[in-house]
Backbone as a ProteinNet text record, in pm:
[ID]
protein_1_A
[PRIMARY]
XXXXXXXXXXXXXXXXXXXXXXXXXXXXXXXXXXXXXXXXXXXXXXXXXXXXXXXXXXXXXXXXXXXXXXXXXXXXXXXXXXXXXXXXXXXXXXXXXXXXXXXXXXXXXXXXXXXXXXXXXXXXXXXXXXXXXXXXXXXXXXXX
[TERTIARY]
4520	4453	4545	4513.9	4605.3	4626.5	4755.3	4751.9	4803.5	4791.2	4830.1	4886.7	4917.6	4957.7	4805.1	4706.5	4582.5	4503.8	4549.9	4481.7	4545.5	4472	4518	4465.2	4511.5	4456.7	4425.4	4343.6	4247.4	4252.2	4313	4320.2	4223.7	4172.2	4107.2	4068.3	4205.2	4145.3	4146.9	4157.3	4158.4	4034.4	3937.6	3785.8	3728.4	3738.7	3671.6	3689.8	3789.1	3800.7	3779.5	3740.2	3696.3	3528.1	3450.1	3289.3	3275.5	3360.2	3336.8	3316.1	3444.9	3437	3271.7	3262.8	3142	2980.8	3011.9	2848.2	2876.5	2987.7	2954.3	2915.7	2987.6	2956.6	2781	2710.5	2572.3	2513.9	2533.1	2490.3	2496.2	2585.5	2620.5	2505.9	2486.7	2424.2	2234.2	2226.2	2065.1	2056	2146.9	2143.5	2136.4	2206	2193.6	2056.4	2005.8	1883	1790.7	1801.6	1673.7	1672.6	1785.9	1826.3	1768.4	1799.7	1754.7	1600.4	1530.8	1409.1	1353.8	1357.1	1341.7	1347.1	1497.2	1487.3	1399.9	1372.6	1324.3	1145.2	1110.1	960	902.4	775	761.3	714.9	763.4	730.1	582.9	522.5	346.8	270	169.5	67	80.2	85.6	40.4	-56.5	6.6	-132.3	-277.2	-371.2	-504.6	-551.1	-562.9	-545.3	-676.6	-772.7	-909.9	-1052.7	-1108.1	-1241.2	-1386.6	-1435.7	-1598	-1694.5	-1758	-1798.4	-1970.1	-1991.2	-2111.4	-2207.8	-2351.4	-2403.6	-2423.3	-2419.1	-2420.9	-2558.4	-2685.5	-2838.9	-2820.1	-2685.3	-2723.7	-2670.3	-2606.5	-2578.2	-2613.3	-2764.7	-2845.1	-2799.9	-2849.6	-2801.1	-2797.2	-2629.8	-2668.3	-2630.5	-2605.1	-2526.4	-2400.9	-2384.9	-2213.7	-2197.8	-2156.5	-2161.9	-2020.1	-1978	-1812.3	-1809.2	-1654.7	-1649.5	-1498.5	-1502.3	-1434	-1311.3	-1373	-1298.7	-1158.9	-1207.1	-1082.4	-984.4	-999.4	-1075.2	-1123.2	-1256.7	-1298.1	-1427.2	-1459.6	-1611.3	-1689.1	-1730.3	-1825.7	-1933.3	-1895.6	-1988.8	-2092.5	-2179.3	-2244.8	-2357.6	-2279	-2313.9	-2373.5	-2415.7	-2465.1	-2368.6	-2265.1	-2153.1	-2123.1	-2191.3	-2216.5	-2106.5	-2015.5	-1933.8	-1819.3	-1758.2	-1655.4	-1633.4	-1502.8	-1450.3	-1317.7	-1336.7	-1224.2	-1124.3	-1015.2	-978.3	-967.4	-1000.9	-988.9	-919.6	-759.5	-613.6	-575.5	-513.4	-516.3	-378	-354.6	-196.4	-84	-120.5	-20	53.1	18.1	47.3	-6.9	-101.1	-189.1	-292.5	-328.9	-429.1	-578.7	-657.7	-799.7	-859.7	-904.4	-1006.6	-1166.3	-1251.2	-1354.2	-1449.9	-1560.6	-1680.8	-1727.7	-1707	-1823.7	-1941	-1988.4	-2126.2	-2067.7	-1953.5	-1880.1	-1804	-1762.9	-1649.3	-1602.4	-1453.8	-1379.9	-1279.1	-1272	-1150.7	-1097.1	-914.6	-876.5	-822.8	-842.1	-832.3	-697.1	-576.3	-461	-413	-455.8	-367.1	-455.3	-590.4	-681.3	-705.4	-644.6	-692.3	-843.5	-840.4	-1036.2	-996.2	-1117.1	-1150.1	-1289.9	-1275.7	-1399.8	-1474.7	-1620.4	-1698.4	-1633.6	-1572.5	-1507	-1384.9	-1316.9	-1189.1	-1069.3	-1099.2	-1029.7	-976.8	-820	-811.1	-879.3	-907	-994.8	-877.9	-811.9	-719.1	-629.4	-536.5	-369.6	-390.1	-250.6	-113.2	-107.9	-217.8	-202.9	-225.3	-114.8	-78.6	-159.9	-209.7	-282.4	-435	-505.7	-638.9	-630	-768	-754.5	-792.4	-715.8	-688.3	-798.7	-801.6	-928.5	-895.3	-976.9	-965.9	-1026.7	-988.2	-1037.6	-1136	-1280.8	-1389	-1447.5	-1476.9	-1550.9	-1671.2	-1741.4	-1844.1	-1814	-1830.2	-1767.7	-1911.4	-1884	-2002.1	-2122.8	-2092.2	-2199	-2291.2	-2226.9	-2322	-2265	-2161.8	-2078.2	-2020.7	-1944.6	-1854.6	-1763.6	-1598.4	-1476.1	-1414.9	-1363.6	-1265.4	-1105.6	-998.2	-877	-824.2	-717.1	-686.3	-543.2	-454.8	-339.8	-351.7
5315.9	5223.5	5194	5200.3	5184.2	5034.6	5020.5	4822.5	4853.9	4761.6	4706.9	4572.5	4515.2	4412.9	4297.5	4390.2	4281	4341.7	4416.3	4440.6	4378.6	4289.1	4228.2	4276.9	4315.2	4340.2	4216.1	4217.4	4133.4	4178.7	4101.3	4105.6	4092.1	4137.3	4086.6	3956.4	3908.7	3781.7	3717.8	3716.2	3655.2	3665.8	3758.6	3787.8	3737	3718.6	3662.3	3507.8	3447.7	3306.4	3248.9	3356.3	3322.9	3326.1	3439.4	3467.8	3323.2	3281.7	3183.2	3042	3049.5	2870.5	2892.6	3022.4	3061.7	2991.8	3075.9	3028.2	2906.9	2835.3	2649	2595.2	2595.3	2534.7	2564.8	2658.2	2728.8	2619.7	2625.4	2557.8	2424.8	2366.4	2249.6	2200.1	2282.2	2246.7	2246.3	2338.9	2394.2	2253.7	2192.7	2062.8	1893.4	1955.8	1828.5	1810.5	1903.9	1911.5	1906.6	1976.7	1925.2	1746	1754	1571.8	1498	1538.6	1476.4	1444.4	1558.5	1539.3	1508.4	1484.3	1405.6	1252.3	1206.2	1097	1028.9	1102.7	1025.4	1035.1	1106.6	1115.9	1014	939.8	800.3	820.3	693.4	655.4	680.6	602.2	580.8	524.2	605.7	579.8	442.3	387.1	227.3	186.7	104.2	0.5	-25.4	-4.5	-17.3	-166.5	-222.5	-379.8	-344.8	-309.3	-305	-262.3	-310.3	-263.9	-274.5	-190.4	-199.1	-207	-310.3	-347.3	-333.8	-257.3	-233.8	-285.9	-276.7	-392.2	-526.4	-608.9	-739	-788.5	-733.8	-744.2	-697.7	-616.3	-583.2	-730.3	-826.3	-965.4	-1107.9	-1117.7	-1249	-1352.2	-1479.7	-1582	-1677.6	-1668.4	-1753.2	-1645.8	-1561.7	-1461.6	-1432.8	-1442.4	-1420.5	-1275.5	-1193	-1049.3	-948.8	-904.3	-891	-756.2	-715.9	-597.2	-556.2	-484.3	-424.7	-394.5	-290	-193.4	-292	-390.1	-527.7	-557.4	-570.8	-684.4	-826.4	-847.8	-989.5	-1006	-1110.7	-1166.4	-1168.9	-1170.9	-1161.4	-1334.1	-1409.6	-1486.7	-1565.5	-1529.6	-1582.3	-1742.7	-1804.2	-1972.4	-1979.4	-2143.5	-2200	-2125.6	-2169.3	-2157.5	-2017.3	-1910.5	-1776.7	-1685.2	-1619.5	-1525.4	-1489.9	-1533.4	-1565.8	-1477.2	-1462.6	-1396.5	-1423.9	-1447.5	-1467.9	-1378.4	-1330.9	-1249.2	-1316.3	-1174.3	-1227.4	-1205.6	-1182.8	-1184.6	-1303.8	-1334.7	-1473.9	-1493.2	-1604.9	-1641.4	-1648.2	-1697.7	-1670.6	-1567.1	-1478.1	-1310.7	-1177.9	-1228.7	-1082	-1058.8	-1112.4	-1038.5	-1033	-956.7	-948.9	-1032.5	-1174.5	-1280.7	-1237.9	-1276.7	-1280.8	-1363.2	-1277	-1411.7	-1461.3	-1622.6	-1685.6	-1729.9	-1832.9	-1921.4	-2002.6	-2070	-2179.7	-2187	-2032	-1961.8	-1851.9	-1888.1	-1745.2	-1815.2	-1653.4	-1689.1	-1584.7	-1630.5	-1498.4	-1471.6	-1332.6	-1264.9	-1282.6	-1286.5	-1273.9	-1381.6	-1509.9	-1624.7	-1764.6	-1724.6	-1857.3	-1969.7	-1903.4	-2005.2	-1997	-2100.3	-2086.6	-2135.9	-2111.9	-2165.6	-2121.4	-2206.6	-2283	-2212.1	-2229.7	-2119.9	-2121.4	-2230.9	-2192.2	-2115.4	-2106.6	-2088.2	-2178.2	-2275.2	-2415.6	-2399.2	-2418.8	-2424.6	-2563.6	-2480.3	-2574.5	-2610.1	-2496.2	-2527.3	-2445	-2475.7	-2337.9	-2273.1	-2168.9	-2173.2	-2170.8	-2114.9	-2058.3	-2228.3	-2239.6	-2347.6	-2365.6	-2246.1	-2232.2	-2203.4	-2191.3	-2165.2	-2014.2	-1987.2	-1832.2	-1816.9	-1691.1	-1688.3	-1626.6	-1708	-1676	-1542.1	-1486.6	-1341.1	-1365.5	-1266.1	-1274.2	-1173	-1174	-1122.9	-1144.5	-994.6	-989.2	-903.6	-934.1	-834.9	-719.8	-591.5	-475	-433	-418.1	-409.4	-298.1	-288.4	-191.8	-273.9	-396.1	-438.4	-467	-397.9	-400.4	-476.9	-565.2	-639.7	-593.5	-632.6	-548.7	-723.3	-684.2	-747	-708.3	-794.9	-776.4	-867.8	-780.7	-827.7	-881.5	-870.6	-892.4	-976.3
711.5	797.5	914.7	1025	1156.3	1190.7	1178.9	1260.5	1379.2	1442.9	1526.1	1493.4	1718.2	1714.9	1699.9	1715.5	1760.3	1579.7	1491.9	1386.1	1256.4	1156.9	1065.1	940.6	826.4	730.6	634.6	570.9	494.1	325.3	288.5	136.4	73	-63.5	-163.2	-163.5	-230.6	-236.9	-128.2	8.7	138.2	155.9	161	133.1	64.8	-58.5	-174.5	-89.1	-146.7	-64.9	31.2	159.5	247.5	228.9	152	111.8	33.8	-19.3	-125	-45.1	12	110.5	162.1	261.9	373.1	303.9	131.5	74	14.5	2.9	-14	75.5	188.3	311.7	362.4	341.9	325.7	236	123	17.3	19.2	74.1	116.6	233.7	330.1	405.9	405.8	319.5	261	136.5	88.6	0.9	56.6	154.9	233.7	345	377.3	461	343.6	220.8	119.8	98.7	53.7	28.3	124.7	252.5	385.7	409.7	366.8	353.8	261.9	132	7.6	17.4	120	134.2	237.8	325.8	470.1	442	296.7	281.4	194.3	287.4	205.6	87	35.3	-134	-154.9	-87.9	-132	44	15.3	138.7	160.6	314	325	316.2	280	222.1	357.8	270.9	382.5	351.5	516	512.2	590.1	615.6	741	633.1	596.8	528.4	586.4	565.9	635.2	548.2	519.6	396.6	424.2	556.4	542	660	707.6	794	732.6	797.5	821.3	781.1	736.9	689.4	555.5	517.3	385.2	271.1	370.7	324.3	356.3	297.3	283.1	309.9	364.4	380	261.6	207	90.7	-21.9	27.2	-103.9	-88.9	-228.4	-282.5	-318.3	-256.2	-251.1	-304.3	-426.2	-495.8	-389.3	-377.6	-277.9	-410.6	-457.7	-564.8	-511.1	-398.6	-348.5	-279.4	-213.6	-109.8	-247.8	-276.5	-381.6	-341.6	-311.3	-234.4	-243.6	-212.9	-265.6	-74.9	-58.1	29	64.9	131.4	137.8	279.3	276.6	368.8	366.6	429.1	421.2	576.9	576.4	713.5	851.7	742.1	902.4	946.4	883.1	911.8	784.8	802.9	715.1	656.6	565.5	484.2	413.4	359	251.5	154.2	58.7	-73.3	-57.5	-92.7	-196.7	-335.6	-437.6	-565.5	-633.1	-565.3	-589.8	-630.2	-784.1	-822.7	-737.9	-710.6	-631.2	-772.8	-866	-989.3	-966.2	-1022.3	-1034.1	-998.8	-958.8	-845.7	-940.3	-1083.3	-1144.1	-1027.8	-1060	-1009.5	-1055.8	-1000.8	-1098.7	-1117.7	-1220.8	-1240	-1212.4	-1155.3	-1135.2	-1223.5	-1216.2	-1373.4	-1280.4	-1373.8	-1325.4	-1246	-1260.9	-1210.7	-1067	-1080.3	-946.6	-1023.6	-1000.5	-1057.7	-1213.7	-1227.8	-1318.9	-1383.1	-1389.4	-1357.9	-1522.8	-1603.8	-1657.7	-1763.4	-1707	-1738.2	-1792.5	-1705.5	-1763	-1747.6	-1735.3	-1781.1	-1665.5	-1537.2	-1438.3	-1385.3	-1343.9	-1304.7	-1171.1	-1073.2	-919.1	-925.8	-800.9	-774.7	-725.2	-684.5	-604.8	-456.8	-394.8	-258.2	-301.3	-377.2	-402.3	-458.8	-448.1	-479.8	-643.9	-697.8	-798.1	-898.1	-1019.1	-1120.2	-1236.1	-1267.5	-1365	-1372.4	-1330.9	-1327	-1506.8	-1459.2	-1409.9	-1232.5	-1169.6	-1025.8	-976.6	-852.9	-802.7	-635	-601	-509	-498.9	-399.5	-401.9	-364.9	-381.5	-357.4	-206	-155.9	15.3	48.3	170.8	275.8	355	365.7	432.4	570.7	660.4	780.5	783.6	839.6	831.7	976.4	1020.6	1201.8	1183.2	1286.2	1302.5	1404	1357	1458.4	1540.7	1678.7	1777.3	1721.5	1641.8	1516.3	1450.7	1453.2	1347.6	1192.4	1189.6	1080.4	1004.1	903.5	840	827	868.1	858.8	774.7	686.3	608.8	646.7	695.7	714.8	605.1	544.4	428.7	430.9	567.5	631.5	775.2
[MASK]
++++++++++++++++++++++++++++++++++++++++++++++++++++++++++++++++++++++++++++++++++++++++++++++++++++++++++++++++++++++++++++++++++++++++++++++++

């Protein structure tokens, strides 16, 4: 093999150790761009706070109308269009409609047909939702 002043010979293991550092540093970097993108990808879809609960004729004057999907009750009085959620304030259970109002499932609180607590553990009433009419004609429930 001819050297020179500008030619260096390359050992075995100078090769090996050098192929070796070359595919960590590779590996290193193909681990850290997976990692990278593992971390920066969200946990769970956001939350949908906007509902369209339909036209505005398909809810009588004077009906209490459940919307599953919000979770929220639907109500239309004198003063035109309202809405519950039927998120107990205790602990988030989903409350149930009685004859009376609600009542929630988990831990025995009742409210009222406005929402008004009847008998804890829940220390609050159940929250008023914001409810518009969309130039459709529509009912949109905002749940935020």
């Amino acid at each position: 093999m001819p050297s020179g002043p500008n030619m260096t010979s390359l050992s075995r293991r100078d090769f090996l150790r050098l192929s070796s550092r070359a595919l960590l540093a590779v590996s290193g970097l193909l681990g850290s761009g997976a990692l990278w993108r593992f971390l920066s990808h969200p946990t769970e879809p956001p939350v949908q706070t906007e509902f369209d609960v339909g036209p505005a004729e398909n809810y009588p004057p004077g009906s209490r109308t459940l919307r599953p999907e919000v979770p929220a009750v639907v109500l239309h009085g004198e003063a035109g269009f309202s809405a519950l959620s039927l998120v107990c304030p205790h602990l988030g259970c989903t409350v149930e409609q009685t004859a009376a109002g609600f009542a929630c499932p988990c831990h025995g609180s009742t409210f009222a047909a406005g929402g008004e607590v009847l008998r804890g553990p829940a220390g609050a009433a159940l929250r008023s939702l914001h409810i518009e009419q969309n130039p459709e004609g529509h009912l949109v429930i905002h749940t935020q």
